[in-house]
Every structure is written in structure tokens, then in C-alpha cells.
C-alpha positions, 0 to 999 in steps of 0.5 A, spaced: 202 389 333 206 392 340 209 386 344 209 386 351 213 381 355 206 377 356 205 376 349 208 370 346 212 372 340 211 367 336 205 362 336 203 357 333 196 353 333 193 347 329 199 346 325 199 340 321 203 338 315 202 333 310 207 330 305 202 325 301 199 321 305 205 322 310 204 327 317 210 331 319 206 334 324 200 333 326 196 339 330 201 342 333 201 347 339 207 352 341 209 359 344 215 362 345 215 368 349 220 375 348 227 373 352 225 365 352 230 360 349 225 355 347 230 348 345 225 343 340 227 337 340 226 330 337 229 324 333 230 325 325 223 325 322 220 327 328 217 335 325 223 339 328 226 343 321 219 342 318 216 346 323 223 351 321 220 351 314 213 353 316 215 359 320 220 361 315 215 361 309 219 355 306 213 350 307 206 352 306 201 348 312 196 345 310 192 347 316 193 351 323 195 358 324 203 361 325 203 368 328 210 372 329 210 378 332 202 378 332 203 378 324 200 372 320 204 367 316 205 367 310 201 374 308 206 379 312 212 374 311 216 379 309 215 384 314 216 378 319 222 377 316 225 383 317 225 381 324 228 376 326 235 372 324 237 365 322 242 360 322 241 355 319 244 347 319 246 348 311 253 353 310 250 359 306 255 364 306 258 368 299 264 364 298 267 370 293 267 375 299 270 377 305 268 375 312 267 384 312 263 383 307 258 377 308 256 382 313 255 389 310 252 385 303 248 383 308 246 388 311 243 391 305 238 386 305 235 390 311 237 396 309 241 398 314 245 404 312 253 404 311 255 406 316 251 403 322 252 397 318 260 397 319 258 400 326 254 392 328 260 389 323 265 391 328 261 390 334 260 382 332 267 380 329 269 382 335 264 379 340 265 373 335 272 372 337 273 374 328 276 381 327 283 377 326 279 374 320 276 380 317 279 380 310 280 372 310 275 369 304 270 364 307 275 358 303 280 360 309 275 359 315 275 354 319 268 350 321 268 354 327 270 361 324 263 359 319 259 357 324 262 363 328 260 367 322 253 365 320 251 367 327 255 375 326 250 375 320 244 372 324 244 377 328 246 384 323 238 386 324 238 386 331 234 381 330 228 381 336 227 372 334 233 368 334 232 362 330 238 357 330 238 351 327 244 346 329 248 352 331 254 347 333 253 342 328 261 338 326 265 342 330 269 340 334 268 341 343 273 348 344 269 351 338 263 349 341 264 351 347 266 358 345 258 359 341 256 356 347 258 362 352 256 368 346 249 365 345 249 365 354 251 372 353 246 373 347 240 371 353 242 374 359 242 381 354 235 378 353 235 374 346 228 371 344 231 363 341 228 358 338 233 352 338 234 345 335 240 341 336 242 333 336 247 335 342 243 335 348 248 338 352 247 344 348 239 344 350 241 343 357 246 349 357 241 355 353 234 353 353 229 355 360 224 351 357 224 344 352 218 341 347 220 334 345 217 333 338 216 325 335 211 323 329 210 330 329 206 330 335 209 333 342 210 328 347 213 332 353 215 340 355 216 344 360 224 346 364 228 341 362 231 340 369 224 339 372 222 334 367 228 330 368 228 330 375 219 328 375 221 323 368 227 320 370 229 321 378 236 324 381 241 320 378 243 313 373 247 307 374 250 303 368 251 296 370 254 291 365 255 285 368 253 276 367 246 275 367 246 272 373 248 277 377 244 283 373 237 277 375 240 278 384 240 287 382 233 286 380 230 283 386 235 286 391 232 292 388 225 291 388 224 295 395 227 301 392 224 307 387 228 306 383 226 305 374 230 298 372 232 299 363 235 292 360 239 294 353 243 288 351 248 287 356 246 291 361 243 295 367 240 303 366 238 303 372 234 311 374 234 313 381 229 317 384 231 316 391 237 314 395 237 306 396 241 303 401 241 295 397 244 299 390 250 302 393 252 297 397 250 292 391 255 297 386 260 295 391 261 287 389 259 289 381 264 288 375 262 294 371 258 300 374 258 307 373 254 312 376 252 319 374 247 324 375 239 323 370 240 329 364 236 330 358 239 325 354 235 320 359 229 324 358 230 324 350 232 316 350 225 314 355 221 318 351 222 317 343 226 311 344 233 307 342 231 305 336 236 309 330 231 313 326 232 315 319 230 321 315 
């Protein structure tokens, strides 16, 4: 099937998954379009690898339908799989070869001959920041240098899908930031993802579109900046204070469109227009900051503050 920049390269419908009598999802809905970094979100449990291991053929729904590239999953898996690239969360490279040849051997699996494969391999390394490590072993690589890697091999296919599964786990901020700007790089020149992550930062930063996942159902989606300005307002007050006073910010702030939260000790209080009364009130409190509305107080408001557990 040819696809066209209004066909959805992947699209997903019904998808429901069954473990026993536990659904991890439940007639689920998604489309990712060519050029789209699509971020799925979700709390531990919530559906989001699940539906990676539907995509991949690594779990069999029990009902629904999964195209990619208008081709049906599982029955053309291995056609689709020629396709796309991934970087899982788990660290799978060959620990008994080089960083050179984790990419050629790989290469291989797609059939990519020799020469063009050491033609991508130096092109990668080098957009990777790893040529200076071409001939280290994967035992002398840092947890960025792996991850750096994993993505190089991802992408040996040229991949027209892109699917990362916790792209930044464990790495440190400098590390991260650096597979942040390629990944940037990567969607400016058109790269269609599909992204999971822990760190909302990360979604804010790469993907043009959000789908929240919890219980396996989706609970919101859309552009992650409209969302939290619609969900959430413009900005969050923190305020930590004795129950005497946090009881006078309340009433004081009955006049304004403003959402009051309570956890523990303190005040989230989510501006949606300016108020007078708070930023005079800011003024006379002990513990207030102030800070703009982000995706992390959309993901809270809507799946919760409870720790969840796999």
C-alpha cells in the first residue's frame, strides 16, 4: 500500500488486551500520522508497553485490528518489520562486539549491503557524537554511549517509524539533553515516532501530539500545550503554610478562576486567569512558589497521585 502524508502510518482499532481476567487495554483507538511524534503516556500498568508488544508482534490482542503501513498485524509482521526501527527500554546490545560492529551485524538483518552499511554506520556514530568510540566494546561504554547506541541502531534501516521505548531511562541531565537535540534533529528532517517516557519534560520537548493512557483506556489527547492551558490554566502556585492561613487563601480566592488542590500540607493552586487577591496574598506567605502549568500538572490532574505498581 503507498502512503500518503494523510494516511496514518500506523492505525490501531478496538485494540483489546486480556491477561486472565485482568484488561491492560481496553478498545483502544490511535493513529500516528508520517512526520508526527506521537508521546503515549500513562502510569505503570496504565497499557503503554502492552500496546508496544501489540505493535511489535510480541503479544497477540485478543481482539481489535493493528495496521502499519496499511499492512496487517500480525500476518505481514515481518514485511512491517523491515520498516521501522526500535529502541527498546531493555539494554540488548552484543556485548562481544564492538560499537562498529553492533551496527554492521545488524545491518545484516535487513540486508543492507556492506558498503552502504558502513556508509549509515559512519554517518550515525557521527551524528551520535560515538565515532571516538567506534572500536570500544559495549562493556566500556557509558549508560549514554549505550543508549546513544541502541538509537544509531535503530535508525541503520532508515527506518519510516520510529518507536522508542524510554529513549533517556537512567541517564544523567547532560546525556539526556544531547539524545534530546538528535531526536529534534531526527523530527525536523521528518522522522515519524512513537514515544513512551517517565519524564515529562521529555514529551513536552519532542512530541506534537499526547495520548494519556490509564486502566488502558485513553483519558485525554491532543497538543500537549493546548491541553494544559484547557486542563490546567497558565500557571501553579505551590504554597506551603499552617492550616489557618491556607483556610484565608481559600476564601480570598473564591472570586478567582483559579482550581484549588490540597495534598498534605499544602496548596496547588492552577491559575487559568490572572488574580489580583493571590499575588497580593503571595506576598504575606511563608512558602510560595510560582511556576508555569506543564505537562506533568496534566498527567497528575488526570491519572492521580497515587504510586501505582506494575
Amino acid at each position: 500500500m503507498t502512503v500518503t502524508s494523510k494516511t496514518p502510518l500506523v492505525e490501531i482499532r478496538n485494540l483489546t488486551k486480556r491477561f486472565g481476567e485482568r484488561v491492560a487495554v481496553k478498545d483502544l483507538d490511535l493513529c500516528i500520522h508520517p512526520k508526527e511524534c506521537l508521546g503515549l503516556l500513562g502510569p505503570n500498568g496504565a497499557g503503554k508497553t502492552t500496546t508496544i508488544y501489540m505493535l511489535l508482534g510480541l503479544v497477540r490482542y485478543t481482539s481489535g485490528e493493528i495496521s502499519i503501513f496499511g499492512e496487517s498485524i500480525p500476518e505481514r509482521l515481518k514485511q512491517v518489520k523491515l520498516r521501522i526501527g526500535v529502541v527498546s527500554q531493555r539494554d540488548n546490545l552484543d556485548q562481544d562486539l564492538t560499537v562498529y560492529e553492533n551496527l554492521l551485524v545488524y545491518a545484516s538483518y535487513f540486508g543492507i549491503d556492506r558498503s552502504t552499511a558502513r556508509k549509515r554506520a559512519d554517518d550515525l556514530l557521527d551524528f551520535f557524537a560515538l565515532k571516538n568510540r567506534s572500536d570500544e566494546i559495549i562493556q566500556h561504554l557509558s549508560g549514554g554511549q549505550r543508549r546513544r547506541l541502541l538509537l544509531s541502531r535503530a535508525l541503520i534501516n532508515n527506518p519510516e517509524l520510529l518507536i522508542l521505548d524510554e529513549p533517556t531511562i537512567g541517564l544523567d541531565p547532560q546525556a539526556r539533553h544531547l539524545i534530546w537535540e538528535r531526536l529534534q534533529d531526527l523530527i525536523s528532517q521528518g522522522t515519524t515516532m512513537l514515544l513512551t517516557s517517565h519524564y515529562m519534560e521529555e514529551v513536552s520537548r519532542l512530541a506534537n501530539r499526547v495520548l494519556i493512557l490509564d486502566e488502558g483506556k485513553i483519558v485525554a489527547q491532543g497538543d500537549p500545550k493546548k491541553m494544559v492551558a484547557d486542563l490546567i490554566g497558565s500557571e501553579v502556585f505551590e504554597v506551603v503554610d499552617s492550616p489557618k492561613n491556607l483556610t484565608a487563601l481559600k476564601e480570598a480566592l473564591r472570586s478567582c478562576k483559579v482550581n484549588v488542590e490540597k495534598i498534605a500540607d499544602r496548596f496547588f493552586i492552577y491559575v487559568r486567569e490572572p488574580c489580583a487577591e493571590l499575588d497580593n496574598m503571595a506576598i504575606t506567605l511563608h512558602h510560595v512558589s510560582k511556576r508555569p502549568a506543564n505537562l506533568e500538572d496534566l498527567f497528575l490532574k488526570l491519572t492521580g497521585r497515587t504510586l501505582r505498581e506494575n
